[in-house]
N, C-alpha and C positions, 0 to 999 in steps of 0.2 A: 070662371071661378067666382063665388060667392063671399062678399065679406059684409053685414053688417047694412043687410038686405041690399043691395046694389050691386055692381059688379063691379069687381075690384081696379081699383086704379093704381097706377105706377109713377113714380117720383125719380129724380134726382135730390141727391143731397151733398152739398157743396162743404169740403172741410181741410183747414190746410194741416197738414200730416205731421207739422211740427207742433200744432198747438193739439190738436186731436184727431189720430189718425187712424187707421182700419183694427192695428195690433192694441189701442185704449178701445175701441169699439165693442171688438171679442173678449177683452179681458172683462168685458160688463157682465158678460152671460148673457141668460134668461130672462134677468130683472134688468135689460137695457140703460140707457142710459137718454136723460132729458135733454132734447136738442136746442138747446138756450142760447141766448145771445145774437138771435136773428132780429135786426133793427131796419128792416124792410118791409114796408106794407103787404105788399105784391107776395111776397116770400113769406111772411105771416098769413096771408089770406090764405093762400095754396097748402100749408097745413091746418087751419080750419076747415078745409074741405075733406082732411084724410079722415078715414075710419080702421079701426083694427085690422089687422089681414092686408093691409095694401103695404107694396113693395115699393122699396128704391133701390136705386145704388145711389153708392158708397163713391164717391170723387173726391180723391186730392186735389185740391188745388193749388197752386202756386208753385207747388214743387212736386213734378212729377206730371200734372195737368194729365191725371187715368182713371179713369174708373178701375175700382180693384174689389169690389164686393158688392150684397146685398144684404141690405137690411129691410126689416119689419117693424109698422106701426104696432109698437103694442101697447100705448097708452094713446085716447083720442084727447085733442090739444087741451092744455091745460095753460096758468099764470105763469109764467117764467119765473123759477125762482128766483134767479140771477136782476132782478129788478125789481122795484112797487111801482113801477108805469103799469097801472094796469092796460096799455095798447099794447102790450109786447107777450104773447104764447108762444109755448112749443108743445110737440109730440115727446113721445119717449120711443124711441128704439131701439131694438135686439139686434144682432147682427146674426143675420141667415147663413152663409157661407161666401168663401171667396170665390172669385171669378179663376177661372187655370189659368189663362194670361191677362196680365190688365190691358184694358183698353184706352189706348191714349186719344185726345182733345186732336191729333192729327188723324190719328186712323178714322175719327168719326166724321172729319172736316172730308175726306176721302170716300167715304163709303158710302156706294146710290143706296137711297133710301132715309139718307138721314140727314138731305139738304135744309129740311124745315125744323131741324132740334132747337129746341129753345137753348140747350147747349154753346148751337153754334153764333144763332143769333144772337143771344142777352147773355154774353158770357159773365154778367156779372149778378145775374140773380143766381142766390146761394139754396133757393129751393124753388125746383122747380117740378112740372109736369115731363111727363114722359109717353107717349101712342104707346100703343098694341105694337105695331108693327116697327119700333124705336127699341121697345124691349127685344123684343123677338130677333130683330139683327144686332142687336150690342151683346145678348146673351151667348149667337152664335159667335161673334168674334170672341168673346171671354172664353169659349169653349164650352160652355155648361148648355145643359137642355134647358129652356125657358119654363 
């Protein structure tokens, strides 16, 4: 797939479910919602590399520790309005659909092929990168065709 002359890349995105969680995601619609308040370099950088078209899922963290949906870049990263540090951007995002079952932080800790997720490694970077083949078996455990 083609996003934005490249080919598209895939994301996690990290959100704890009490402050913003999948059902404020969807309640955005279309016109998504700005993913602010990221005060990490690393996690900054990784969305200045996104472009329109590219997919994450959607992970509670803290409570619940599952992936439970996908969402879509639909704005390329912009000034965090939530701040004037100008070092601090985000994207904005739509929520695509949910997953049929969430995928939990153990089933992924479990499952051959997803020994090297930055998931499982740097559980504390709140945006991260996601393989081909990362999506590809997270999507089959959520139930959904990739």
């Amino acid at each position: 797939m083609e996003a934005g002359g490249g080919l598209m890349a895939y994301w996690l995105f990290k959100s704890e479910p009490d402050v913003w969680g999948w059902p404020h995601q969807v309640a955005r619609g279309a016109a998504g919602e700005e993913w602010h308040g990221v005060r990490n370099y690393q996690a900054r950088n990784n969305m200045r590399a996104m472009v329109v078209g590219d997919q994450g899922f959607f992970y509670h963290s803290n409570i619940g520790k599952e992936i439970v949906g996908i969402v879509e870049v639909c704005r390329t990263v912009q000034q965090d309005s939530t701040t004037d540090d100008p070092r601090w951007d985000c994207v904005m995002l739509r929520a695509v659909r949910p997953l049929l079952r969430a995928v939990s932080l153990e089933d992924c800790k479990v499952q051959p092929g997803l020994e090297k997720m930055v998931l499982i490694n740097n559980s504390r970077l709140s945006v991260q990168p996601v393989t081909v083949d990362e999506w590809q078996i997270i999507c089959g455990l959520g139930g959904i065709d990739p």
